[in-house]
N, CA and C atoms as a LAMMPS dump frame, in Angstrom:
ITEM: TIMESTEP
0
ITEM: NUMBER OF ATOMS
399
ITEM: BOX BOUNDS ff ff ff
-5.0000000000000000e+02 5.0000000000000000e+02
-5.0000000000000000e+02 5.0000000000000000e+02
-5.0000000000000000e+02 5.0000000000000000e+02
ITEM: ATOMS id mol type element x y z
1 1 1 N 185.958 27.557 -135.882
2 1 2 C 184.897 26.785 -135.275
3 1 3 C 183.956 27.68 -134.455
4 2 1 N 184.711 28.442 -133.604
5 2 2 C 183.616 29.673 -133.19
6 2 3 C 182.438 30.416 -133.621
7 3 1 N 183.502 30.942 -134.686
8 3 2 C 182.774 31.834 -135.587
9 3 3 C 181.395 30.8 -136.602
10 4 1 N 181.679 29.41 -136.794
11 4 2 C 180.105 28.669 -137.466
12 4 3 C 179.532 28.368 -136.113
13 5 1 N 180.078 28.873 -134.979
14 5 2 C 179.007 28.115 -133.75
15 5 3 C 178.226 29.039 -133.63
16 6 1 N 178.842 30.455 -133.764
17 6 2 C 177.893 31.922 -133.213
18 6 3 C 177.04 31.865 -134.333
19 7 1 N 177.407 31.608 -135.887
20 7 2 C 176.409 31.77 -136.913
21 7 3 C 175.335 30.963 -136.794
22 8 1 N 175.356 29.657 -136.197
23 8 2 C 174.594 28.612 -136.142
24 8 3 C 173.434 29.511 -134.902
25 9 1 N 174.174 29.942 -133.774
26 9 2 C 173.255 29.898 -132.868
27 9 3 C 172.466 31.193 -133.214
28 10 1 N 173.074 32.027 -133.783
29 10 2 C 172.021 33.58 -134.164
30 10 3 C 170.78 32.908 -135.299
31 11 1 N 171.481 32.201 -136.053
32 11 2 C 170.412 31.558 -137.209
33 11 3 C 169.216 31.042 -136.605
34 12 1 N 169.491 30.131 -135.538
35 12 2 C 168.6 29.167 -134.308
36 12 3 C 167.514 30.403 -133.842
37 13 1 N 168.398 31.482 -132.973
38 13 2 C 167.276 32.224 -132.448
39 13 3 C 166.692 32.836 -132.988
40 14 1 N 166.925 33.731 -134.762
41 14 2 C 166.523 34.347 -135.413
42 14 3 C 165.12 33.706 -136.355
43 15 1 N 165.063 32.648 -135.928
44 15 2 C 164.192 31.42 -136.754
45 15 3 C 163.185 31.366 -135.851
46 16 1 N 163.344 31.397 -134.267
47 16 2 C 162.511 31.139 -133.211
48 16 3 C 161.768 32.059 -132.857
49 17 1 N 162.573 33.362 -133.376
50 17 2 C 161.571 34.706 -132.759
51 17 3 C 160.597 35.68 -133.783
52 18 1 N 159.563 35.81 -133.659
53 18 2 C 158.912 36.197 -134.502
54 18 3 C 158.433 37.395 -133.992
55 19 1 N 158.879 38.653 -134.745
56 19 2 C 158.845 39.842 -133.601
57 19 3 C 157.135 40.914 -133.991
58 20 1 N 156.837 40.17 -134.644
59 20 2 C 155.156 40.787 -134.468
60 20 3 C 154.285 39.457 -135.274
61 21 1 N 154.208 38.754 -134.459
62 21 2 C 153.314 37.666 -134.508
63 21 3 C 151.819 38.462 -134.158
64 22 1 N 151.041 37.6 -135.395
65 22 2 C 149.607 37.756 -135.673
66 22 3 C 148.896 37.571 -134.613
67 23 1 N 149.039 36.327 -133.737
68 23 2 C 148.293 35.796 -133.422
69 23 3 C 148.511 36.683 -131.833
70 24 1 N 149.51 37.207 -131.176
71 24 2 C 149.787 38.144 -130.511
72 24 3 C 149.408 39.787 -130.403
73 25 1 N 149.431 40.047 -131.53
74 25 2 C 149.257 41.256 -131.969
75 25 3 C 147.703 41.429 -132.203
76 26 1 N 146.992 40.724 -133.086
77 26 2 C 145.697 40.942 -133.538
78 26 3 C 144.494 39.938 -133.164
79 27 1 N 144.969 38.708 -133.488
80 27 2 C 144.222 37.474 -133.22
81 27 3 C 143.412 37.637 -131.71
82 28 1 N 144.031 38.062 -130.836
83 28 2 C 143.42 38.288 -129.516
84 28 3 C 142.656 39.343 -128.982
85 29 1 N 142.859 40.105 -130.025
86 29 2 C 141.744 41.26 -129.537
87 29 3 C 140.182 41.279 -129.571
88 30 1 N 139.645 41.724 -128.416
89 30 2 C 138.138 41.995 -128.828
90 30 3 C 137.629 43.118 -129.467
91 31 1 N 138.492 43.875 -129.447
92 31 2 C 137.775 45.52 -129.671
93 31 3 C 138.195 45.526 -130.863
94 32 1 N 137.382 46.589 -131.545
95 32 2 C 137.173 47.064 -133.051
96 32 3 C 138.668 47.983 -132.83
97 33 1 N 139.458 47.757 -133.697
98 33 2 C 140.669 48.366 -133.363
99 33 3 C 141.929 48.799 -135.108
100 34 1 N 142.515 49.486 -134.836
101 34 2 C 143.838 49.628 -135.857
102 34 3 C 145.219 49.753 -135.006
103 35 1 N 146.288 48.303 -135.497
104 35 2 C 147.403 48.266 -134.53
105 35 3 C 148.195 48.352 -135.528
106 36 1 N 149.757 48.895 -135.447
107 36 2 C 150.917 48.841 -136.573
108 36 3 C 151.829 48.089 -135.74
109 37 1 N 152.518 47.334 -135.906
110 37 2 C 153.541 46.738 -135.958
111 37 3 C 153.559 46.474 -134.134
112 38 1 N 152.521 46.112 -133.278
113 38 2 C 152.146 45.736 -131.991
114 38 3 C 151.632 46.939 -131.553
115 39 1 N 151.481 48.116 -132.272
116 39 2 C 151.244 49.527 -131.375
117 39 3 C 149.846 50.187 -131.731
118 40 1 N 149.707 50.133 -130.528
119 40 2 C 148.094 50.68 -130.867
120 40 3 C 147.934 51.814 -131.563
121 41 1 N 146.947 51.832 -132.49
122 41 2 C 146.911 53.158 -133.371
123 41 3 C 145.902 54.005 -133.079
124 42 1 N 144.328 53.066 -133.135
125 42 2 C 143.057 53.513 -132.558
126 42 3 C 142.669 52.428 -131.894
127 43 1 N 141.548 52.722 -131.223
128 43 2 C 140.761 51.772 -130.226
129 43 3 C 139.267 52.44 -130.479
130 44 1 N 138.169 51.649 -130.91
131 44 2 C 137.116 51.997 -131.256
132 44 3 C 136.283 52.013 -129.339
133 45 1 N 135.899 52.905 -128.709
134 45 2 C 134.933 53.021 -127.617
135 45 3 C 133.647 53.875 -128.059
136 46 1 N 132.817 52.479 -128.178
137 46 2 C 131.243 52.838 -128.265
138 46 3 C 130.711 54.078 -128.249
139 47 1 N 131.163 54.557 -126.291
140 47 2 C 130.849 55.523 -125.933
141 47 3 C 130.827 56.926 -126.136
142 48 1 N 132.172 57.094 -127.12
143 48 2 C 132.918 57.83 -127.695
144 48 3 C 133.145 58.47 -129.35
145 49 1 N 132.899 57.379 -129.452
146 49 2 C 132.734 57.173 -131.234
147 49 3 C 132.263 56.57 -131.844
148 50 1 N 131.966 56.471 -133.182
149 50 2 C 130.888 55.954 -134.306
150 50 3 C 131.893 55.61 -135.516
151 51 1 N 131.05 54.75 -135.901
152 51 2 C 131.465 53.76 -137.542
153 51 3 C 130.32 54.174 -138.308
154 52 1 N 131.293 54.297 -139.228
155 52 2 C 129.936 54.739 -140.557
156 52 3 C 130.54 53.485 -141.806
157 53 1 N 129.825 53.157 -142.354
158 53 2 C 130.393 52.342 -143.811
159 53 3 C 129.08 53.183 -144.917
160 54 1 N 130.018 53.316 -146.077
161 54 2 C 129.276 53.917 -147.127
162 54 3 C 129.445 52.475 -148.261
163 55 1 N 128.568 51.643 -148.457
164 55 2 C 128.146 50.722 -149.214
165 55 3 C 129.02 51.212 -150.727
166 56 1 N 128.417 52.035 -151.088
167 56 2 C 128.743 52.356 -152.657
168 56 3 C 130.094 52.851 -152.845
169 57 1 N 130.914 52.964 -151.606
170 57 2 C 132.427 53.365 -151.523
171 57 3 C 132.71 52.681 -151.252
172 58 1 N 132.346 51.372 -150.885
173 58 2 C 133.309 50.65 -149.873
174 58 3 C 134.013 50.866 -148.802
175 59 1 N 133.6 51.65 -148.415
176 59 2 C 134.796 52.882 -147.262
177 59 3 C 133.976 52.425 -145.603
178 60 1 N 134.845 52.073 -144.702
179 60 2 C 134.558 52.176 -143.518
180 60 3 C 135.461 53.378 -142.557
181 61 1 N 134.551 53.518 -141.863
182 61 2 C 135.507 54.943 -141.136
183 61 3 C 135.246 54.568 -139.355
184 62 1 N 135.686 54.816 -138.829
185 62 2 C 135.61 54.727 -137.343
186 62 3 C 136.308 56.174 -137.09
187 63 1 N 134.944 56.99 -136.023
188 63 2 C 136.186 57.414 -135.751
189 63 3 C 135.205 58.442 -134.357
190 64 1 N 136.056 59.378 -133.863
191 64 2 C 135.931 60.131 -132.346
192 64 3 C 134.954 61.268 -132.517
193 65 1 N 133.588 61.182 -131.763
194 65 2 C 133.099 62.282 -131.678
195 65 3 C 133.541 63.2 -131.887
196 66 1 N 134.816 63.925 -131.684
197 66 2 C 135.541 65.152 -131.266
198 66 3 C 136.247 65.559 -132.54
199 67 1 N 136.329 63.93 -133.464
200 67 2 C 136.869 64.071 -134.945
201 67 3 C 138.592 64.068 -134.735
202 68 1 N 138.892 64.154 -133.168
203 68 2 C 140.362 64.109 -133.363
204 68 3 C 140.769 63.591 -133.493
205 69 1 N 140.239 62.142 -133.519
206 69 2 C 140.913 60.739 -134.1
207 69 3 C 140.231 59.78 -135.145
208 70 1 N 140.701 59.495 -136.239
209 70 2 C 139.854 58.66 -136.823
210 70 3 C 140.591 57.884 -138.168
211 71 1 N 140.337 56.872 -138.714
212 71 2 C 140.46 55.735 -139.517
213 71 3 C 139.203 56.046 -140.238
214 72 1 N 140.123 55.745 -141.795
215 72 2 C 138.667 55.408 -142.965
216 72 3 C 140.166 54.345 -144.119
217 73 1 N 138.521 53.198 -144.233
218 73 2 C 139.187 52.272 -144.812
219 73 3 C 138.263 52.009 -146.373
220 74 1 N 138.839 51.824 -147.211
221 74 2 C 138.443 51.761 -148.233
222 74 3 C 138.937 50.726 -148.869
223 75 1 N 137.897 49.379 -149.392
224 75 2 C 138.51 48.252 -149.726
225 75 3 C 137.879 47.586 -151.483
226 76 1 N 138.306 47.134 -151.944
227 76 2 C 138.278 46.475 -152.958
228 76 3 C 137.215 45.516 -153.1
229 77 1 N 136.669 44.623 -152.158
230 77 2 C 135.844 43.958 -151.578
231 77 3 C 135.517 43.825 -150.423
232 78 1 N 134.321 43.683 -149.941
233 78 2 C 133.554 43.745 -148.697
234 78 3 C 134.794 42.048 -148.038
235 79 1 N 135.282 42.429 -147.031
236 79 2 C 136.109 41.786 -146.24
237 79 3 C 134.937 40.493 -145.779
238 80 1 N 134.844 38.858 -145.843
239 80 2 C 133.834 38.512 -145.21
240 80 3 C 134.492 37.086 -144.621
241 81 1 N 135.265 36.335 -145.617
242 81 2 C 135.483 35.293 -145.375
243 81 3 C 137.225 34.833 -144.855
244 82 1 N 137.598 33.782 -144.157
245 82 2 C 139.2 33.786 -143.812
246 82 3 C 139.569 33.077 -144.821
247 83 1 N 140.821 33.783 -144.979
248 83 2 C 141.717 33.576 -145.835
249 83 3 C 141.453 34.53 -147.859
250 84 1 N 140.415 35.053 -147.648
251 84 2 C 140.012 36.318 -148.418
252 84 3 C 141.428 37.315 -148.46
253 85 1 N 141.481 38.065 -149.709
254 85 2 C 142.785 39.082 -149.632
255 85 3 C 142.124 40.242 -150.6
256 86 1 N 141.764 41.131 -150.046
257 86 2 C 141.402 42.315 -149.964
258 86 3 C 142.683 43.678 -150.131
259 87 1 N 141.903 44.173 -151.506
260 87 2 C 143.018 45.793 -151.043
261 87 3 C 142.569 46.736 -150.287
262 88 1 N 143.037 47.398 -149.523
263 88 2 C 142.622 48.1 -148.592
264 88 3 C 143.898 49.464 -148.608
265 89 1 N 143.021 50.663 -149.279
266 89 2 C 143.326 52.153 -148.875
267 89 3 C 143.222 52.05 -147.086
268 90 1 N 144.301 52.61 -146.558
269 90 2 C 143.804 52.951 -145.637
270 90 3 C 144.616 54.106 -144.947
271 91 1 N 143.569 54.859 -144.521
272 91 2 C 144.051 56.338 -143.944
273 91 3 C 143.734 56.468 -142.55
274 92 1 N 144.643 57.156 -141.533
275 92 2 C 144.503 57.469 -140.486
276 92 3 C 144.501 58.7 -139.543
277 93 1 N 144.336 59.555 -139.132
278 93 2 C 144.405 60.629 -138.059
279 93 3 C 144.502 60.394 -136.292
280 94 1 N 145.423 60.33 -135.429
281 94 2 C 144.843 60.547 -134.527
282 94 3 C 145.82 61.146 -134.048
283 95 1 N 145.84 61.906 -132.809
284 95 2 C 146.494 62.488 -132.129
285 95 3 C 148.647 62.204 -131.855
286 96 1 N 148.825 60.803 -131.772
287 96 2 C 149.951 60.267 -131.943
288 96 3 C 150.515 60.578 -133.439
289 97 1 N 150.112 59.967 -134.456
290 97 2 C 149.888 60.049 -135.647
291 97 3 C 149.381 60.24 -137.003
292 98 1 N 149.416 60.462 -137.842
293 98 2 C 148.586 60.313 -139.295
294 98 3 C 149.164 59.336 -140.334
295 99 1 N 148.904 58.875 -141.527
296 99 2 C 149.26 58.055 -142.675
297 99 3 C 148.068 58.282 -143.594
298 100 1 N 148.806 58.03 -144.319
299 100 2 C 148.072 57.505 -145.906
300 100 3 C 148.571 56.449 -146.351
301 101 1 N 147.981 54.913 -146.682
302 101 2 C 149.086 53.83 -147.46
303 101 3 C 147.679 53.638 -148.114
304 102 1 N 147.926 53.519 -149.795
305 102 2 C 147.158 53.172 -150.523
306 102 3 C 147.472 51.586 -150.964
307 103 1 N 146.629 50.284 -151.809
308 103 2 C 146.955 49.567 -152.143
309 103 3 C 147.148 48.224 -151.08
310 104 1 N 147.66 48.176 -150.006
311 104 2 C 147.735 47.634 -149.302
312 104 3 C 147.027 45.909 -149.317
313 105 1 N 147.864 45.349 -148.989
314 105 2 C 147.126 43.477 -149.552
315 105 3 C 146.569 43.328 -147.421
316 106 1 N 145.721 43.051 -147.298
317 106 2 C 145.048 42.371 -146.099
318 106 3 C 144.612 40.92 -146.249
319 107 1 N 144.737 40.063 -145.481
320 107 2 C 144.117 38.828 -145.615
321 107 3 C 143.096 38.865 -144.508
322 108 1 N 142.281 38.043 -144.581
323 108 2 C 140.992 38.097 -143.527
324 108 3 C 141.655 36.608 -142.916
325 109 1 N 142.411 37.292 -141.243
326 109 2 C 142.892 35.656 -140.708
327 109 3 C 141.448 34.837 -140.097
328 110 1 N 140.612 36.161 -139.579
329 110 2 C 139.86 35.548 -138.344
330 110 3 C 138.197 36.277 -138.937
331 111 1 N 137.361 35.247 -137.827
332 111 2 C 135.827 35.871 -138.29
333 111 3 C 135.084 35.108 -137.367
334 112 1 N 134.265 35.883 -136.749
335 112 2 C 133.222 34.879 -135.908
336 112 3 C 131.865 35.275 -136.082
337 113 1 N 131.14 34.469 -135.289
338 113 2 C 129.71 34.551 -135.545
339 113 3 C 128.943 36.205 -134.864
340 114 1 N 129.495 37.061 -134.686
341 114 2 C 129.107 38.209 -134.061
342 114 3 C 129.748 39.008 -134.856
343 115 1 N 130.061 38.994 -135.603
344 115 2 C 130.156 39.858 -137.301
345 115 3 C 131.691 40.329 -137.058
346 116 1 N 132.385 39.813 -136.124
347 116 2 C 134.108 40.354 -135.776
348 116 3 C 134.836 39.808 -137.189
349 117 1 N 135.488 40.319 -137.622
350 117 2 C 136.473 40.577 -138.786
351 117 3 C 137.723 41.151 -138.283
352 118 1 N 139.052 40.326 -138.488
353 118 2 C 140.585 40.439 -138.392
354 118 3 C 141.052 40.194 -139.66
355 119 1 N 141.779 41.116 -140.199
356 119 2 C 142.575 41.587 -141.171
357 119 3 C 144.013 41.724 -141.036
358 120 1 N 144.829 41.152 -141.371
359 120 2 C 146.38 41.384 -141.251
360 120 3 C 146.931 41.622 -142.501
361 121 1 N 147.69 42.721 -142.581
362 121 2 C 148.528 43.083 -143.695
363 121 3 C 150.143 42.736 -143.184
364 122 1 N 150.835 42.206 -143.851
365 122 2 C 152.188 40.95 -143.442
366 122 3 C 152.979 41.605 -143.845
367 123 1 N 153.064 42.788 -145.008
368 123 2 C 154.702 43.535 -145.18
369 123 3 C 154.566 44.836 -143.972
370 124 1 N 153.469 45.111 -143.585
371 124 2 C 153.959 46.561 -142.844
372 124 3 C 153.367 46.032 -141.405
373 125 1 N 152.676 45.361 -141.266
374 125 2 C 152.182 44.724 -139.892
375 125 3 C 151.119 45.457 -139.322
376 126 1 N 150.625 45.519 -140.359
377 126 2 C 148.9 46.466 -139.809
378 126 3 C 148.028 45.145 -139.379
379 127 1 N 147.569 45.634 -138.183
380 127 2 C 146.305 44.524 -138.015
381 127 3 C 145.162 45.181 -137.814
382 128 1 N 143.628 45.254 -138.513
383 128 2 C 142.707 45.494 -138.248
384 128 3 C 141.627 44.605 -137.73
385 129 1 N 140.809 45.064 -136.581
386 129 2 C 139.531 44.356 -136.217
387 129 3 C 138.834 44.776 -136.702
388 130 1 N 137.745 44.994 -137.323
389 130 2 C 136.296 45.609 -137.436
390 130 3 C 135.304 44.671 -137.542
391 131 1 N 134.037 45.363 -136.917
392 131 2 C 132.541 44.908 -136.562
393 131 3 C 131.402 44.92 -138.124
394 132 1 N 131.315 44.159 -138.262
395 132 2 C 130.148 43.598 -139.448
396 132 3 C 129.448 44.608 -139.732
397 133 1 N 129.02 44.981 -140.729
398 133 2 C 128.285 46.546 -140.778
399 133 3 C 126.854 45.963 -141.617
């Protein structure tokens, strides 16, 4: 009897906790940003750095005056509408880290009238913001 009470109750909390929720992780951000799995990757500052998008690549890049940090995203379709699913290359550099993940499925959760775009990828827990180009 123990042993189906402990299974019952791990099942209960394991159902309740959702350990990188969207709406936590990405949904709330303002800034043009790349997060993995709740952890900040980049943070786009104006002041600091520039976005380029190359139309005929599809490729968006953000990245640091200094070049020591930067994101380039390369997508399948121009990201516009929610609930849209987009492939997205996406490569990174910055000081903490680097990657390469090609292929990648994004859904467009969020979008507002000031050209903000949220992107969540659900097997590796990438969340992207980016600004309307």
């Amino acid at each position: 009897m123990k042993k189906a009470l402990f299974i019952l109750l791990v099942g209960v909390m394991s159902a309740g906790c959702v350990k990188y929720d969207v709406e936590e992780i990405l949904l709330v951000r303002s800034d043009i940003s790349l997060t993995m799995k709740g952890n900040d990757i980049y943070s786009f500052n104006p002041d600091k750095a520039q976005i380029g998008y190359n139309s005929e690549l599809n490729e968006y890049r953000m990245f640091d005056e200094d070049f020591q940090n930067w994101v380039s995203m390369i997508w399948s379709e121009k990201p516009v509408s929610e609930g849209q699913v987009v492939l997205i290359n996406l490569e990174w550099d910055t000081r903490e880290s680097a990657r390469k993940k090609t292929g990648l499925e994004f859904e467009v959760r969020k979008t507002d009238g000031s050209g903000m775009v949220w992107l969540w990828n659900s097997s590796d827990k990438i969340g992207l913001a980016i600004k309307d180009f």
